[in-house]
C-alpha positions, 0 to 999 in steps of 0.5 A, a space after each residue: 966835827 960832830 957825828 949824829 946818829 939817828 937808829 931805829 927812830 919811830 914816833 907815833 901820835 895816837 894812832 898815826 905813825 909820823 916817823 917810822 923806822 929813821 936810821 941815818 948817820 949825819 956829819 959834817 955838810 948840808 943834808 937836803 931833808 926833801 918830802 911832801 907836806 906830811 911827809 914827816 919832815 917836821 916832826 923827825 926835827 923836831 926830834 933831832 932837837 930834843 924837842 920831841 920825845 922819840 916813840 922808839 929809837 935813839 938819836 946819839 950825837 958822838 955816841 952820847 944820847 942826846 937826852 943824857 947831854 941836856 943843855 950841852 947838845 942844845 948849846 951845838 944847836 941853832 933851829 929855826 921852825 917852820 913855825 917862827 914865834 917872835 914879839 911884834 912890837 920888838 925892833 930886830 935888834 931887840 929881838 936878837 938881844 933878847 934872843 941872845 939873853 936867852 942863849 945866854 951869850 956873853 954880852 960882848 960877844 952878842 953885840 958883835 955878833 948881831 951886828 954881823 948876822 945883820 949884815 949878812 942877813 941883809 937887814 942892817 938898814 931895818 935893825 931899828 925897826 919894828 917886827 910888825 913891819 917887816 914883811 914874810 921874807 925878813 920875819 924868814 931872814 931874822 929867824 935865820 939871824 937868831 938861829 945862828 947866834 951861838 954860831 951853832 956846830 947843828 944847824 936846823 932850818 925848817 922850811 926856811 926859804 918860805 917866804 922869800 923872793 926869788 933874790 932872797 932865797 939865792 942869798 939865802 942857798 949862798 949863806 948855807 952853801 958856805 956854813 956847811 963846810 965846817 957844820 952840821 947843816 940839816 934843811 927841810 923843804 919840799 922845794 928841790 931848787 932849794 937844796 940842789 945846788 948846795 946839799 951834800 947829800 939828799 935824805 928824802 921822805 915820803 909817809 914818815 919813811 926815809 926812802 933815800 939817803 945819800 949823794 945828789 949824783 946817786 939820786 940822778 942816777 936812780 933815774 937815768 933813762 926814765 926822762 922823757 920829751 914829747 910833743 903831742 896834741 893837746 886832747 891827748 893831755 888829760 889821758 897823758 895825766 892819767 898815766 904817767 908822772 907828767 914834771 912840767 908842761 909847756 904849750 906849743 901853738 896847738 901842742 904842748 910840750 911834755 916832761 914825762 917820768 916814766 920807765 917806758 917810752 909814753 909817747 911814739 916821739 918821746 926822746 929822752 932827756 937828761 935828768 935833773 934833781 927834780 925829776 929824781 925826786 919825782 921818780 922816786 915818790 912815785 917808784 915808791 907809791 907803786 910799792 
């Protein structure tokens, strides 16, 4: 099992601060790394990888810099970008050869484990194929076969399910849910669902700060007793928008049915509802853009 420690990291690019004052310790288990688009998510990975040069701050893994270890940390790594690069005219099989050369895996070892990685991706029947063929879903499901080739002890997805349909991306929460129990695993995304039912623990950023770290349950309850329901009519909606953080809004013949964050009561018949990871997510952006 590995220890990763990121300590007082900041990057900066010209004047922008994209990641500010990042300290977590990660071990073994699935991290959900949550935040809005911008919020910095991509670019503290693309640290932890080794592929962005810190501004300040350390990243140690077992109390080694990462920079001093070189190609011993990258061979703990597996990384799939939210930017996926692959070669059109490549079969995936191909591309997972090619992939694995550059890995430099043994050649034994590669064709067995491909055939495996295919299998569990779900791509066995379309391993002859070529890449400009597939669609968004199963470019997504090769980037995570390649990022798993070295059965890596880190493993980083960013944005991973982004493109996938809603069957894939139950496969996809299994697969993870089961590689996190002996591993590293660090995932990116701004979709809650996707990290519910499987992260260990929840790290969530908004403009470069972490602002939470810790256990789902924790999260929850940060925001026990700030869920709300209500029926109103639906002209009081827009005023309702304005006011409070509104997650979900259904219609009722002439009302419409409301999921409120808020640390009051919004409306005379609001009751209270049990919060879910979505809602503590909610509530905490905007606990945070009220600081």
């Amino acid at each position: 099992m590995h220890r990763v420690e990121l300590a007082d990291l900041n990057k900066t690019f010209k004047n922008k601060a994209a990641v500010k004052d990042v300290t977590v310790c990660l071990e073994h288990g699935v991290y959900g790394l949550l935040g809005e688009n911008g919020a910095g998510k991509t670019t503290l990975m693309r640290m932890f990888c080794g592929i962005l040069e810190p501004t300040s701050g350390s990243i140690l893994c077992d109390g080694m810099p990462i920079r001093q270890m070189g190609g011993d940390y990258h061979m703990l790594l597996g990384y799939l970008p939210q930017e996926f690069g692959y070669y059109k005219d490549f079969t995936a099989l191909r591309f997972l050869n090619y992939m694995a050369a550059l890995k430099a895996l043994p050649e034994e070892y590669a064709r067995n484990r491909i055939e495996e990685l295919l299998e569990l991706v779900g791509l066995q029947a379309d391993r002859k194929n070529k890449l400009k063929t597939f669609s968004g879903g199963m470019i997504r499901r090769i980037g995570i076969a390649q990022a798993l080739l070295n059965d890596p002890e880190i493993l980083v997805l960013d944005e991973p399910t982004s493109g996938l349909d809603p069957g894939e991306r139950v496969r996809f929460r299994n697969i993870i849910s089961s590689l996190g129990k002996n591993r590293i695993v660090l995932l990116s995304t701004h979709i809650v669902s996707d990290v519910e039912y499987i992260a260990d623990n929840i790290l969530l950023m908004k403009d470069g700060r972490l602002i939470y770290a810790g256990d789902a349950s924790r999260m929850l309850a940060e925001a026990e007793g700030c869920v709300w329901k209500c029926l109103v009519p639906e002209p009081e909606v827009p005023a309702l928008e304005q006011q409070y953080m509104i997650s979900n809004l259904r219609p009722h013949a002439s009302q419409v049915e409301l999921r409120v964050i808020s640390r009051i009561k919004p409306a005379p018949n609001a009751e209270p509802a049990e919060a879910a990871l979505e809602d503590a997510y909610l509530y905490l952006l905007n606990k945070m853009a009220e600081v």
